[in-house]
C-alpha positions as CSV (number, residue, x, y, z in Angstrom):
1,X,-39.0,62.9,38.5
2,X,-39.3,59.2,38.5
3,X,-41.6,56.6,39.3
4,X,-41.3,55.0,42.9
5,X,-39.1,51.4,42.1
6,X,-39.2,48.7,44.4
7,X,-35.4,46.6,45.0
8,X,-36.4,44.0,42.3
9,X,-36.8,46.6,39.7
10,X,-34.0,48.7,40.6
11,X,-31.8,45.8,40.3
12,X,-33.3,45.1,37.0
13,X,-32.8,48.6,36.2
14,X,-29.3,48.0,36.6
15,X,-29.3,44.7,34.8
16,X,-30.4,46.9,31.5
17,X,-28.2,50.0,32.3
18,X,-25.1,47.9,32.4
19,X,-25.9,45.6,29.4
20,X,-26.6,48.7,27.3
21,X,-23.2,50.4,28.8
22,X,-21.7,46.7,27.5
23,X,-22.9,45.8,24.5
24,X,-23.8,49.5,22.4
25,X,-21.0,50.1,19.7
26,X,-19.5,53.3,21.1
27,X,-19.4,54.5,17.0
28,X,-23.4,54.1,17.1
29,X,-23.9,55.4,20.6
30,X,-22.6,58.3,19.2
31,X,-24.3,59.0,16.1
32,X,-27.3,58.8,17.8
33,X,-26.3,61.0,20.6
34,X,-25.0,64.0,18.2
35,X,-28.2,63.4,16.0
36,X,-25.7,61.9,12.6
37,X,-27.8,59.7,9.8
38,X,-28.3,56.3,11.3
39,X,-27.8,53.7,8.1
40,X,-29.6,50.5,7.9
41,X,-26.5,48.8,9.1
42,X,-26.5,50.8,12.3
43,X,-29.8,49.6,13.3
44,X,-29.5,46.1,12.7
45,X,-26.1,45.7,14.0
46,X,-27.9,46.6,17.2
47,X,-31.0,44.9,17.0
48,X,-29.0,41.6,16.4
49,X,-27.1,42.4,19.7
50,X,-30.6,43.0,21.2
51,X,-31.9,39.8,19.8
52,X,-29.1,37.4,20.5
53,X,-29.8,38.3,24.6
54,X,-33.3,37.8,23.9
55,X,-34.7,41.2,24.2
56,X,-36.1,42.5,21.1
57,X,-39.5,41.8,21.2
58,X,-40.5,42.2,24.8
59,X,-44.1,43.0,24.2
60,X,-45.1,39.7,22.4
61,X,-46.1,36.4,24.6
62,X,-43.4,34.1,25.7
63,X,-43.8,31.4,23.3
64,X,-43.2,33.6,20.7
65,X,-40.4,34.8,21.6
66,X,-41.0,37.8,24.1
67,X,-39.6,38.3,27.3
68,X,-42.4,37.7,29.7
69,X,-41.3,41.3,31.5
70,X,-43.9,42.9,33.6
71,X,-45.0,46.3,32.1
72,X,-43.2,48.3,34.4
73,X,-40.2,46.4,33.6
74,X,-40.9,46.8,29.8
75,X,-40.9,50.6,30.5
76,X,-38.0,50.7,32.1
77,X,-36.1,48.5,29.6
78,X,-37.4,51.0,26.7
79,X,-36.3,54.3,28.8
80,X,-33.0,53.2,29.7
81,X,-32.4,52.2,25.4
82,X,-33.1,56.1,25.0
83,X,-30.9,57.0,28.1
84,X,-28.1,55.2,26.8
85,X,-28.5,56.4,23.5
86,X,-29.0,53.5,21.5
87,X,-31.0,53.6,17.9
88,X,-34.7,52.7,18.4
89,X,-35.6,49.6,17.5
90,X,-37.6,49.6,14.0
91,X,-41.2,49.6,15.3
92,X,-42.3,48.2,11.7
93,X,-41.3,44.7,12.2
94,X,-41.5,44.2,16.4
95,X,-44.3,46.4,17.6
96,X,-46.5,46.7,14.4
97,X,-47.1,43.5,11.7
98,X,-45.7,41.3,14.7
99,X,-48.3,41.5,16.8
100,X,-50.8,41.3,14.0
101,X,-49.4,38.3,12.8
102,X,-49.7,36.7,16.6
103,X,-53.2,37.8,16.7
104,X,-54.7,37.1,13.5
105,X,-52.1,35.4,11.3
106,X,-52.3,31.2,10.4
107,X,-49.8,29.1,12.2
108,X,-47.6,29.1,9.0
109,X,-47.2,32.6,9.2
110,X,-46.2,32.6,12.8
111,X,-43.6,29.6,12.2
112,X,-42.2,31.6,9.3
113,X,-42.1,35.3,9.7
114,X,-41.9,35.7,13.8
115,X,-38.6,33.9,13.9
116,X,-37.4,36.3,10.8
117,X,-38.2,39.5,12.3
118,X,-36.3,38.3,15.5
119,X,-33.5,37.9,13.6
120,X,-33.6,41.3,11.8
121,X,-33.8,38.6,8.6
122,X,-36.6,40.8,7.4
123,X,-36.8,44.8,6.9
124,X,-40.9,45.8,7.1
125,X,-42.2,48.9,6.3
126,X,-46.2,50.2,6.4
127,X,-48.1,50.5,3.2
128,X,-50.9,52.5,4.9
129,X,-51.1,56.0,3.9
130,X,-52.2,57.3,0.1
131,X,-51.9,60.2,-1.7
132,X,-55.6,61.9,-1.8
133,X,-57.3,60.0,1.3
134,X,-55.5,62.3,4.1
135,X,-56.2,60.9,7.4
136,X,-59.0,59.4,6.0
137,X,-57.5,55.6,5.8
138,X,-60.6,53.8,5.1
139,X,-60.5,56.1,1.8
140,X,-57.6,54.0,0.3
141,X,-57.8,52.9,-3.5
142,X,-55.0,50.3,-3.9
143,X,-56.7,47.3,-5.5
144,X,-55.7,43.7,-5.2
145,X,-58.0,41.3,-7.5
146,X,-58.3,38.4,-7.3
147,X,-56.4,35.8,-10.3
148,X,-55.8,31.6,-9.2
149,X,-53.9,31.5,-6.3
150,X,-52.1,35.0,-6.2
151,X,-53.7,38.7,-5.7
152,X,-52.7,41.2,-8.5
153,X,-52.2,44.6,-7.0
154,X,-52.0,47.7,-8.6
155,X,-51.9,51.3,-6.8
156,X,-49.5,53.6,-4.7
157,X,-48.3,54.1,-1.1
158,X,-46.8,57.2,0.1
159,X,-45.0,58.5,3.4
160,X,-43.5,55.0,3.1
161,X,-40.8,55.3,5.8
162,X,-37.3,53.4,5.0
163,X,-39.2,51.5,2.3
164,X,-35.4,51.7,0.3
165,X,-34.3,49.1,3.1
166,X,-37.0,46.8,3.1
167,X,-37.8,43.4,2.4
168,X,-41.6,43.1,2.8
169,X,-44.3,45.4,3.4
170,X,-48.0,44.9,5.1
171,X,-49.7,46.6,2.7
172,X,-53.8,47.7,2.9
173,X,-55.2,47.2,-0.3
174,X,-59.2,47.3,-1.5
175,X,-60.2,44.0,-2.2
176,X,-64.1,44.5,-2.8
177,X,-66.1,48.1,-3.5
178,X,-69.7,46.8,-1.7
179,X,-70.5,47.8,1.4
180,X,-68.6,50.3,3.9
181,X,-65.4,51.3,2.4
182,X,-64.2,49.9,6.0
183,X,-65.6,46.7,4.5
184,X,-63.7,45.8,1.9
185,X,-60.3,45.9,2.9
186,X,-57.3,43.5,3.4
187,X,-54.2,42.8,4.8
188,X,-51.7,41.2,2.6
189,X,-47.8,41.0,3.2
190,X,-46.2,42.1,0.4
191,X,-42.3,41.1,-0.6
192,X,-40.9,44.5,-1.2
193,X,-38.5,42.5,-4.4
194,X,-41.4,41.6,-6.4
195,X,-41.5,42.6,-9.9
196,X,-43.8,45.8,-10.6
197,X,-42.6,47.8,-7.3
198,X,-41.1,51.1,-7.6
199,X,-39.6,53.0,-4.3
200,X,-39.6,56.7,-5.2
201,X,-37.7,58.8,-2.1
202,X,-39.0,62.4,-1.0
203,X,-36.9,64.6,0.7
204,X,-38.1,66.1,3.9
205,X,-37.0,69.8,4.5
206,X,-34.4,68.7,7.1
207,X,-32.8,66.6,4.1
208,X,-33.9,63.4,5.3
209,X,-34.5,60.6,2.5
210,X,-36.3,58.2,4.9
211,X,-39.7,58.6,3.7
212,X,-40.8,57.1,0.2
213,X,-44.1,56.6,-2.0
214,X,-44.2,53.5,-3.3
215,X,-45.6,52.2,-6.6
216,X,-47.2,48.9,-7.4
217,X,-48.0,47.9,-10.9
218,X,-49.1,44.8,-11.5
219,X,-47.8,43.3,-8.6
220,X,-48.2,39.4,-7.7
221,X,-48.6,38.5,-4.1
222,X,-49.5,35.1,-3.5
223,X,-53.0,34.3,-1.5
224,X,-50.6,32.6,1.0
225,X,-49.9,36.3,1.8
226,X,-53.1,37.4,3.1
227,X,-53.6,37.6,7.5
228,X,-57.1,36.7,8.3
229,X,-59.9,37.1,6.2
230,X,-60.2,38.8,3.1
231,X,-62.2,42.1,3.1
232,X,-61.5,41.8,7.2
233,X,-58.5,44.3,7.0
234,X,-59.8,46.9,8.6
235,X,-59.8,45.4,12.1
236,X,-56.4,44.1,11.7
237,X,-55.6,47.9,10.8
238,X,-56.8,49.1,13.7
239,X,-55.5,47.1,16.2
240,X,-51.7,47.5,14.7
241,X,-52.8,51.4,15.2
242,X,-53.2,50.5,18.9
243,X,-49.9,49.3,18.9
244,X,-48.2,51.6,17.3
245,X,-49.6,54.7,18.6
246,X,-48.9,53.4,21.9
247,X,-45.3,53.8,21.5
248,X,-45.3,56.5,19.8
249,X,-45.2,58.4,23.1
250,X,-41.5,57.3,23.2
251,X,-41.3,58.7,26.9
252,X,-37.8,57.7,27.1
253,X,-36.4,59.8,24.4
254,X,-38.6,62.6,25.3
255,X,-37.1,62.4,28.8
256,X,-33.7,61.7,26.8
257,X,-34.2,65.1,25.1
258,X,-34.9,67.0,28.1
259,X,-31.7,66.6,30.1
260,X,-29.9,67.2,26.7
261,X,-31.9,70.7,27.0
262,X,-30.7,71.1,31.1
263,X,-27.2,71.0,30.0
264,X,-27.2,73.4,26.8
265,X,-29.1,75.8,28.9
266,X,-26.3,75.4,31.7
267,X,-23.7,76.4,29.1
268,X,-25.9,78.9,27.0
269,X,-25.5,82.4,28.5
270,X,-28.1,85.1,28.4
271,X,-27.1,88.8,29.8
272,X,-24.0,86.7,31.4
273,X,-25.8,83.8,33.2
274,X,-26.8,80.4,31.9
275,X,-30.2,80.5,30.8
276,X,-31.5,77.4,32.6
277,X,-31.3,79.9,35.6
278,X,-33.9,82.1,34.0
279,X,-37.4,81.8,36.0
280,X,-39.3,81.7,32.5
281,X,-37.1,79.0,30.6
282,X,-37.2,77.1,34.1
283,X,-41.1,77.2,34.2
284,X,-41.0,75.7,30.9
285,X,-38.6,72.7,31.3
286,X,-40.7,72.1,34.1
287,X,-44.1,72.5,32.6
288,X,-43.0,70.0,30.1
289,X,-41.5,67.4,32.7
290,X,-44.7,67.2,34.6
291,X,-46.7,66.4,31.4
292,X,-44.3,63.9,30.7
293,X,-44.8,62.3,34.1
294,X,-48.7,62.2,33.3
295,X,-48.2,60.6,30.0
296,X,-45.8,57.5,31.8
297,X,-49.0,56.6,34.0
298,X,-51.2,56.3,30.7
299,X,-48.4,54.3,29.4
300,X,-48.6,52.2,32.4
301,X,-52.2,51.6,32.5
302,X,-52.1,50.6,28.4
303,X,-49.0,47.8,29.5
304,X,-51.3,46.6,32.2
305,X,-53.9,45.8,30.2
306,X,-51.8,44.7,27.6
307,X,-50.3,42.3,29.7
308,X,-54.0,41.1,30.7
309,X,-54.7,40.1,27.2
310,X,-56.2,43.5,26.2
311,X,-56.0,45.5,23.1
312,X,-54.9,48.8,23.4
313,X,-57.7,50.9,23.9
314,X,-58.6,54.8,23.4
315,X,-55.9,55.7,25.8
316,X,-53.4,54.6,22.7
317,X,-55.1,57.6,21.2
318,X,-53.9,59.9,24.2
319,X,-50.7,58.8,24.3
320,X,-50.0,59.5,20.6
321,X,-51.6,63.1,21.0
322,X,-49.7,64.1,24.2
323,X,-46.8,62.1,23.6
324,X,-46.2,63.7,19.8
325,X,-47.0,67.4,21.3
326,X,-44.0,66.8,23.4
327,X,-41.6,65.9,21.3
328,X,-42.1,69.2,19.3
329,X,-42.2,71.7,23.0
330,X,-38.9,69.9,23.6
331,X,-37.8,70.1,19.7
332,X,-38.7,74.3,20.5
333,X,-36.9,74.2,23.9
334,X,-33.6,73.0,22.4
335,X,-34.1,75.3,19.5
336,X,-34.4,78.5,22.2
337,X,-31.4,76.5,24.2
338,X,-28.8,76.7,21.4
339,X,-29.7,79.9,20.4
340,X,-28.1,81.4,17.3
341,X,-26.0,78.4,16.5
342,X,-29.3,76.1,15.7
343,X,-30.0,78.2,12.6
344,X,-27.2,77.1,10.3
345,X,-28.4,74.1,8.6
346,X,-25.8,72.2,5.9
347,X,-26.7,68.2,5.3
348,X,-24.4,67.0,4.9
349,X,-22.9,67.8,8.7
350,X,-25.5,64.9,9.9
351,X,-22.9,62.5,7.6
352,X,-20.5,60.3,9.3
353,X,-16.7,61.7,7.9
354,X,-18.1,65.3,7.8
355,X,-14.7,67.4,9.0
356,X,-15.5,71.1,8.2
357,X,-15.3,73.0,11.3
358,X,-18.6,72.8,13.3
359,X,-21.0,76.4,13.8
360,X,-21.1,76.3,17.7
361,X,-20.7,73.5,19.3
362,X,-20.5,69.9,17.8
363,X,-24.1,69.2,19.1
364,X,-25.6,72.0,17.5
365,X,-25.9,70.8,13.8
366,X,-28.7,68.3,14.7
367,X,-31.1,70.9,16.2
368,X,-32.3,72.4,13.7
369,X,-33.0,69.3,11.8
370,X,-34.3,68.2,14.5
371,X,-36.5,70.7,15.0
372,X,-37.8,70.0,11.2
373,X,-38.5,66.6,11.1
374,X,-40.3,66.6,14.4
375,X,-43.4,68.7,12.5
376,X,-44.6,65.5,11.0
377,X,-44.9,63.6,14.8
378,X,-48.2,65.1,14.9
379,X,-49.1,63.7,11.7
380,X,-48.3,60.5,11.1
381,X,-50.1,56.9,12.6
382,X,-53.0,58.9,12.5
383,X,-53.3,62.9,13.1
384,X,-54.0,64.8,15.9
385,X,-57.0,66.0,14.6
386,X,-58.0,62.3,14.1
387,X,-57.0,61.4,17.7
388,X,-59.4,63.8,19.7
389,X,-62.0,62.2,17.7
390,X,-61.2,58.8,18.2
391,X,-61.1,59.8,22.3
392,X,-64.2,62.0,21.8
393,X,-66.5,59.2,20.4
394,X,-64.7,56.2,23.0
395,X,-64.4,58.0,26.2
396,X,-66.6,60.5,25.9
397,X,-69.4,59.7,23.9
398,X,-69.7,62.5,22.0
């Protein structure tokens, strides 16, 4: 199930399939496609490649350096990167503080950190969430104060993902207690080398180090720093969320992921016959395939729009809910798929130069993981619980 392409954006289809077939290293191609650590290396080796043909920031206005791609041509451009099996390109940097910096940032800021982040110069990460204020963001209590030209700040981040790598970090931080708690936030960009930060890793349960918290003691950021208004944060905040959970849906690895579950189930027997020939598993593949479908016309209404000038509305919201819940039914369908072998879980077989003899087949080591990490989709950029509000109190009023 596809959508209905006219001849212009078949051919550019093509254009994208065969530059992807070109220009992927085959050694990253196939980390990513047997689910093996991706290092920082691996990522921006490919970003470069991305960015030297001009296609790494697709979504942001032409003079800036985007594409000028219509939105259907942006979707296709972003499924056939997951069809090909190419690393994602880090939304922290491109889809996040970019466009924040477009929208509300001071011409310096533009000249300086847009080209940077096109070159994969800079690493970002999100200094949003904090231990003890949940999914309650506004609840935050890193404080920056005020002293001559620079902010001190002094607090701690946490769920800090690939902080270890990166260079700078747009951080929310309290800059005055009077008002709404909304009210006195900000939005400062914070060098990740200054003196005073600490990166502390946690270990997920399927062994992955990519998440951090993140400590800030005394840390000097100078004013220059700041995007927008002080104490004006909080709308800046919110309209990176847009972004963000916008492509979060990642419809093009979810439909990646199914046709990786098609062909285990056409090699996985049950009572002697593959088990994509039972009625049940078939209902489900199909159940899930049909959602997906529903979700790419959201997606396609929230590029419109986009392209029109418009933030990304409550539909950003949807796509995040429905577009997370998928990726964990397909996480469970490749679990049932492999059977058996996905139980088996050893670290250290997601390492490139691994040579023990695999449990089952070579794909199999990554399921489980897999499987693991994918809890926290429905978590993270805001939960789901947070979500149906957000569309309760938009669309319908409540």
């Amino acid at each position: 199930m596809e959508l209905k392409l006219s001849s212009q954006e078949k051919e550019f289809r093509e254009d994208i399939r065969k530059f992807m077939g070109n220009s992927l290293p085959e050694e990253i191609r196939h980390k990513v496609e047997m689910g093996l650590k991706l290092e920082k290396d691996d990522y921006v080796i490919w970003q470069k490649i991305v960015g030297e043909r001009g296609w790494l920031a697709p979504g942001w206005p032409k003079e800036y350096g985007g594409t000028g791609w219509s939105p259907i041509e942006r979707h296709i451009y972003n499924e056939e990167m997951a069809l090909a099996s190419a690393p994602r390109i880090m939304p922290f940097g491109v889809n996040m503080v970019g466009p924040v910096i477009i929208a509300f940032g001071n011409e310096t800021q533009k000249q300086y950190y847009l080209p940077r982040i096109l070159s994969s110069e800079d690493w970002w990460c999100q200094g949003y969430s904090e231990s003890g204020s949940g999914s309650d963001l506004a609840a935050l209590n890193t404080r920056a104060t005020r002293d001559g030209d620079h902010y001190i700040v002094n607090g701690a981040k946490t769920w800090t993902s690939f902080a270890q790598y990166a260079d700078m970090m747009f951080c929310l931080v309290r800059t005055s207690t009077e008002g709404k708690k909304q009210a006195g936030i900000s939005f400062l960009l914070i060098d990740m080398k200054s003196s005073g930060i600490e990166v502390r890793p946690i270990i997920t349960m399927d062994g992955g180090d990519e998440i951090n918290d993140v400590l800030f003691e005394d840390v000097r950021v100078p004013i220059t720093n700041l995007v927008g208004e002080e104490n004006h944060g909080w709308e800046y905040a919110k309209f990176l969320l847009g972004h963000e959970r916008t492509w979060t849906a990642d419809i093009g690895a979810s439909r990646k992921q199914i046709k990786k579950v098609r062909e285990i189930a056409s090699k996985e027997l049950v009572d002697g016959k593959p088990l994509l020939e039972d009625p049940t598993f078939q209902i489900k593949i199909s159940e899930v395939e049909i959602e997906l479908l529903a979700l790419e016309s959201v997606l396609m209404q929230v590029l419109e729009a986009e392209s029109a000038g418009k933030p990304p509305g409550p539909e950003a919201s949807l796509l995040k809910l429905r577009g997370t819940e998928i990726q964990q039914e397909i996480t469970e369908l490749l679990f049932e798929a492999i059977g058996n072998y996905a139980h088996p879980f050893v670290k250290e077989a997601l390492d490139a130069g691994w040579n023990e003899e695999p449990i089952g087949p070579d794909y199999a080591a990554s399921i489980a993981p897999r499987y693991f990490n994918y809890r926290k989709t429905t978590i993270y950029g805001g939960s789901s619980e947070i979500q149906k509000n957000i569309i309760a109190k938009a669309v319908l009023g409540l």
